[in-house]
C-alpha positions as a printed NumPy array, in Angstrom:
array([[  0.   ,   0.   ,   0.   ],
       [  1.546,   3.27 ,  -0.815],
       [  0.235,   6.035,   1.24 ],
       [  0.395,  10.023,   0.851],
       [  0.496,  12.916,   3.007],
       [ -1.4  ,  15.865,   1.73 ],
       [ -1.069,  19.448,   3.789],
       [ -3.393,  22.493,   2.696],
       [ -3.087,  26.111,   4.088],
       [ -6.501,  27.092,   4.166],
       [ -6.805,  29.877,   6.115],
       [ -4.822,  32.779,   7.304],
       [ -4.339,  30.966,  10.16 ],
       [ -5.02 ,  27.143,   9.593],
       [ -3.221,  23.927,   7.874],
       [ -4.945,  20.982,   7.1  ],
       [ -3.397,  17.861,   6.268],
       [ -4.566,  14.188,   5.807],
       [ -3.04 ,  10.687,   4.763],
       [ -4.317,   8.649,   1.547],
       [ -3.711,   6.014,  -0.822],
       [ -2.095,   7.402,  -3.127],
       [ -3.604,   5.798,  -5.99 ],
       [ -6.763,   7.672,  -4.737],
       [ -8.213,  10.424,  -7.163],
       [-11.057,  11.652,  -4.498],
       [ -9.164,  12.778,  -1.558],
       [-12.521,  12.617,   0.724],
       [-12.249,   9.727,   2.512],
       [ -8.709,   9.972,   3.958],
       [ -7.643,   7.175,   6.443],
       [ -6.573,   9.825,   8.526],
       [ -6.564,  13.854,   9.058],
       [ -6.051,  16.905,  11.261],
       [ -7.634,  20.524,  10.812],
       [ -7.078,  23.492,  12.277],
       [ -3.19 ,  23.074,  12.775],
       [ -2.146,  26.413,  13.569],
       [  1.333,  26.161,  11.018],
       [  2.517,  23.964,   8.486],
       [  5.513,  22.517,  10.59 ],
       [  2.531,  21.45 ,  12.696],
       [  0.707,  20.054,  10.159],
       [  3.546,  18.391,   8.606],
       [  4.594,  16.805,  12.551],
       [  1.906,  15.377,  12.984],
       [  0.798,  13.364,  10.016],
       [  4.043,  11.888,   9.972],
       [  3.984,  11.055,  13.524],
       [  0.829,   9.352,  12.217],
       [  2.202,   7.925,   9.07 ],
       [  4.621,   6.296,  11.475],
       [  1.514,   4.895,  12.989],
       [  0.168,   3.334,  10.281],
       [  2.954,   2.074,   8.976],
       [  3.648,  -0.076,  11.988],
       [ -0.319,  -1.246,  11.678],
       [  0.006,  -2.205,   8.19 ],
       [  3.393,  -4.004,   8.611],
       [  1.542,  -5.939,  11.522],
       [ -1.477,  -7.025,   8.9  ],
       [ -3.734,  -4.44 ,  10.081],
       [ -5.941,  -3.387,   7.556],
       [ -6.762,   0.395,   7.305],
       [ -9.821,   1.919,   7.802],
       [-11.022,   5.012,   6.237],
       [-12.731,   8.358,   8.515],
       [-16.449,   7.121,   7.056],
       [-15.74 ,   3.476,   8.421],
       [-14.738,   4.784,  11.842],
       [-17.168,   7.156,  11.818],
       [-19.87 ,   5.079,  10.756],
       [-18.681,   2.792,  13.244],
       [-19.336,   4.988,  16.564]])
């Protein structure tokens, strides 16, 4: 699986970034994501601290879940 960090700035004052297959054309269903990061460096920290994440789940035979499926699951 080949995953990809995307990072927005879009706000004056807010980053957004999310993780994705990367062979995935509609970025709306990211298997992960964090808004309202106050700078990029933030942004950027954090979804590789989280890349690192799943990375370790998916070497383990975890399979991924996407924000609907969790969502959908609560």
């Amino acid at each position: 699986m080949k995953l990809k960090v995307r990072v927005v700035h879009y706000r004056e004052d807010s980053w957004y970034a999310d993780i994705d297959d990367a062979d995935d054309r509609q970025p709306d269903d990211p298997y992960w994501y964090a808004d309202g990061c106050r700078t990029q460096a933030e942004a950027i920290r954090l979804a590789c601290a989280q890349l690192a994440v799943l990375d370790q789940a998916v070497a383990a035979g975890t399979r991924l879940n996407r924000i609907s499926a969790l969502l959908s699951a609560a």
